[in-house]
C-alpha positions in Angstrom: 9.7 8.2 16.8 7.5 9.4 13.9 5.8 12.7 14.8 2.1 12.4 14.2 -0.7 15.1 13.6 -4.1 15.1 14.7 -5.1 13.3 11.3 -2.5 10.1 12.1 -0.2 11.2 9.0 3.4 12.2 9.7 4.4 15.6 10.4 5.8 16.4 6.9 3.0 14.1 4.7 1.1 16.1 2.0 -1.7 15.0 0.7 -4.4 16.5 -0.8 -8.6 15.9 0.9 -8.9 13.4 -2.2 -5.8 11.3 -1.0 -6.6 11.8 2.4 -10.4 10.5 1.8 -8.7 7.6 -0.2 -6.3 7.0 2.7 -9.2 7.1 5.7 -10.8 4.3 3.0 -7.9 2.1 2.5 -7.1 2.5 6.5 -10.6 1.3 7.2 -10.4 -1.7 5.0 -7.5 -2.5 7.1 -9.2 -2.5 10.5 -12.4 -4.2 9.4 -10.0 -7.1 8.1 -7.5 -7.2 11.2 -10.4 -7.0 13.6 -12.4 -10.3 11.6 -9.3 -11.8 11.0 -8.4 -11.5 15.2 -4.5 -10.6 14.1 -2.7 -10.0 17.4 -3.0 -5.9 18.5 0.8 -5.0 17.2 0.5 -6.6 13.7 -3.4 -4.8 13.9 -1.6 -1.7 14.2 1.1 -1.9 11.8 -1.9 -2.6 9.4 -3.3 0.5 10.2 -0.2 2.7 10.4 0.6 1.3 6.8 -2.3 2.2 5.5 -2.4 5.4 6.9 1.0 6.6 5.8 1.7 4.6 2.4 0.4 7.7 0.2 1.9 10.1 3.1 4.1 11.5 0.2 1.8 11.0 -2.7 1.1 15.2 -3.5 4.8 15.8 -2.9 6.6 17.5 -6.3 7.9 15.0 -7.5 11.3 16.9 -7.9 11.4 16.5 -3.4 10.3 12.6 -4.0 13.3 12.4 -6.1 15.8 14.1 -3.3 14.2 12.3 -0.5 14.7 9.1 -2.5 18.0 10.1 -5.1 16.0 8.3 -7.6 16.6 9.5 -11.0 15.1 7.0 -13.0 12.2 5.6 -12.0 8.7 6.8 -13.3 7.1 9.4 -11.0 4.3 8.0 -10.1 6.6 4.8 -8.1 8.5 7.2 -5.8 6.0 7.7 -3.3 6.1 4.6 -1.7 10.4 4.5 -1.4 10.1 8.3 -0.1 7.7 7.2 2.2 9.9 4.7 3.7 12.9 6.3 4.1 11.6 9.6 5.7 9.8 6.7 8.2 13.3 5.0 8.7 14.7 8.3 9.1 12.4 9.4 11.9 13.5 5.9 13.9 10.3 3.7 12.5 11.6 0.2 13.0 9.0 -2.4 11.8 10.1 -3.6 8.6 7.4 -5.6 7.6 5.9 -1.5 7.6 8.4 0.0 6.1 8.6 -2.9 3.2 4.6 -2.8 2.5 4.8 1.2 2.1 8.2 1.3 0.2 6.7 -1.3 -2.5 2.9 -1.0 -2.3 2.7 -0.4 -5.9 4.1 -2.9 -7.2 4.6 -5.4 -4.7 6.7 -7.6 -3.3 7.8 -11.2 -3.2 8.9 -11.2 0.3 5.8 -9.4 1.8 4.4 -10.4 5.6 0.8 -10.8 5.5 1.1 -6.8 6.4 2.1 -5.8 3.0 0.0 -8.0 1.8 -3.3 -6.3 3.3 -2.0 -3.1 2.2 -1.2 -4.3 -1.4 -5.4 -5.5 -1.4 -6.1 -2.3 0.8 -5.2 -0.1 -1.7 -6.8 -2.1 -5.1 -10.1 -2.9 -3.5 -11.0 0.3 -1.2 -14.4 1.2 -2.2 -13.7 4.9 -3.9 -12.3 3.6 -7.2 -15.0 3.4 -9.6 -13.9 0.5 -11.7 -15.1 -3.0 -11.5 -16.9 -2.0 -8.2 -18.8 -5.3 -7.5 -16.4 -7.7 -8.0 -13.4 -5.0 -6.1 -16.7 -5.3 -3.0 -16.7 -9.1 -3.8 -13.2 -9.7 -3.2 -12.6 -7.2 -0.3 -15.5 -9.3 1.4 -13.8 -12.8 1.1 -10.6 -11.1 3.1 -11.2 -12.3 6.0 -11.9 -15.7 4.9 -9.8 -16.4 2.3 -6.6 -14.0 2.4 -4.6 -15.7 0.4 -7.0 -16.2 -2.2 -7.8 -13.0 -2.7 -4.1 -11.7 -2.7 -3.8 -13.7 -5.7 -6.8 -12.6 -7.4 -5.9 -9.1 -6.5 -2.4 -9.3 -7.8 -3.8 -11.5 -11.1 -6.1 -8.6 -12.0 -3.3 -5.8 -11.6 -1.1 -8.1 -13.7 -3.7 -8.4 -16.4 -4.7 -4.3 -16.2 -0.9 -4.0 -17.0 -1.1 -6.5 -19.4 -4.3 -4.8 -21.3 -2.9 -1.1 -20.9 0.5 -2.1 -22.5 1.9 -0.9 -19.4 5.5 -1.7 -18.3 5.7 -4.7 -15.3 8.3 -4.0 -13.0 10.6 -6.9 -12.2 9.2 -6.8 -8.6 5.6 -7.8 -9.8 6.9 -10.4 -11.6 8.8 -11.7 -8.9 5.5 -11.4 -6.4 3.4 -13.2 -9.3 5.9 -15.9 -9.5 6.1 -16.5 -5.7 2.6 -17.0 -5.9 2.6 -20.5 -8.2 
């Protein structure tokens, strides 16, 4: 069982007030959509737990990501997620559709339950990133009404941000884009 503070994180999460503020965000996006959208309690609650503990690792050095993970090669900033998951897996967490939406929440999957999914949107359209704030408020909106729709949106403008940035597109995004035709 996955020992919890006060706060909802795991025992051994560290994360700065910034990430925390950015996870309370993402975790309230997640309860407003599960509670309009009427998803049955446990899928509810695996919404919340993921977005409560998918950036559980994110102000970890990146040297402990790498142990926790034995990742050598993959860019820093992509560990997170995997570290996440296994530290969850190792502490007897048993949902996978969790454990999958955390391990790959930055750059998605192709196999994702509607829980990774919300997470994926959870975490591009919470309302503290600054960039294009009206259409992010648009789109996080139309959730409820339209999830699927919106996933695709979401997961066209982080393709196209890649694109624009020159930015390298993992084989997993590409996969997830694909699935979506």
């Amino acid at each position: 069982m996955v020992q919890l503070q006060e706060s909802g994180l795991p025992t051994w999460a560290q994360v700065s007030e910034r990430r925390f503020a950015h996870i309370q965000r993402v975790t309230s996006l997640l309860r407003a959509w599960g509670a309009a959208m009427r998803i049955p309690a446990e899928e509810a609650n695996a919404w919340i737990d993921a977005g409560t503990w998918h950036d559980a690792l994110r102000d970890a050095p990146v040297e402990e990501l790498r142990e926790i993970t034995g990742d050598r090669t993959s860019p820093d900033g992509l560990l997170h997620g995997p570290a996440v998951a296994k530290k969850l897996e190792a502490e007897g967490e048993r949902r996978r559709d969790l454990i999958e939406a955390i391990r790959y929440h930055t750059v998605g999957h192709a196999n994702w339950s509607q829980t990774g999914r919300a997470l994926y949107m959870a975490d591009y359209l919470e309302p503290g990133r600054k960039f294009l704030a009206e259409d992010r408020g648009f789109l996080a909106s139309q959730v409820p009404h339209n999830f699927d729709g919106v996933f695709r949106q979401v997961v066209r403008f982080r393709l196209e941000w890649s694109v624009r940035e020159g930015n390298h597109i993992f084989p997993e995004t590409v996969e997830l884009w694909n699935s979506l035709r």
